[in-house]
N, C-alpha and C positions, 0 to 999 in steps of 0.2 A: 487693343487697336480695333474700335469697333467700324471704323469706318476705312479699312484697308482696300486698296487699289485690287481690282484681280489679278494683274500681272505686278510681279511685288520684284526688289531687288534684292539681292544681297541682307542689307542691312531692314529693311522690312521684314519681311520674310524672316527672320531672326528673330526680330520683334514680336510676329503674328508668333510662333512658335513658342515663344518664350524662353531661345537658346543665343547663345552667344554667338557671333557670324565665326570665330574660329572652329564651333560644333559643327554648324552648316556647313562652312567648308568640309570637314571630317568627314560629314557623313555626304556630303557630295564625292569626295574622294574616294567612299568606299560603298559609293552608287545604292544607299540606301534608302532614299529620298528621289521623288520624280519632278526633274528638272526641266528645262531647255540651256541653250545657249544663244542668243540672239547679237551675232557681232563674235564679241570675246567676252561677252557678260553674261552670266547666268542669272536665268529669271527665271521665276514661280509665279503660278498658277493659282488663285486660293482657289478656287474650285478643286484642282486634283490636291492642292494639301490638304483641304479638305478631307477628300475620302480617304488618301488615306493615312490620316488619323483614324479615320473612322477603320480602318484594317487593321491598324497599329493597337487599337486598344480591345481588350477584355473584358466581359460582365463582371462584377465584384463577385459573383455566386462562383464564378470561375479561382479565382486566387482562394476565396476560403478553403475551396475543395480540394486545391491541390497541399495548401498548408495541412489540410485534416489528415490528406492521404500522405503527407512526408513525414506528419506525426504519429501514422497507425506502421508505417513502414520500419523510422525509426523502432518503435517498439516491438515489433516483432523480431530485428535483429539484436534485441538484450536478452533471446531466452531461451 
C-alpha cells in the first residue's frame, strides 16, 4: 500500500501491516499496537506504525546469536 493515508482505518491499517483486521483488533484488545479512537472508531497513524515497527523488529545478527547460544546451551546440558 505505497500510497497509504497517515491516519488509516481499521481495514487500512490491516492492509499497511499486512495482518487481518480480526489480528488488529486482537492486538488492539491487548493494547499492543498505538492507536486513537476518534468517535467510536479507531484510527492509525502511519507515522507512529511506523516507529514502531521499527521497535518491533530485530537486526538478523540478533536471531543468529540467540539461535547459536540456544544451540551451545542445548549442548552443554547433554553432558
Amino acid at each position: 500500500m505505497p500510497d497509504s493515508p497517515e491516519v488509516m482505518n481499521i481495514r487500512q491499517a490491516a492492509d499497511y501491516l499486512g495482518i487481518s483486521s480480526d489480528t488488529l483488533y486482537k492486538y488492539l484488545a491487548e493494547e499492543r499496537i498505538p492507536a486513537f479512537k476518534l468517535g467510536n472508531r479507531w484510527k492509525f497513524k502511519k507515522s507512529v506504525l511506523d516507529r514502531w515497527m521499527e521497535r518491533q523488529s530485530f537486526p538478523v545478527a540478533s536471531v543468529a546469536e540467540s539461535a547459536r547460544s540456544a544451540r551451545e546451551e542445548k549442548g552443554r546440558g547433554n553432558r
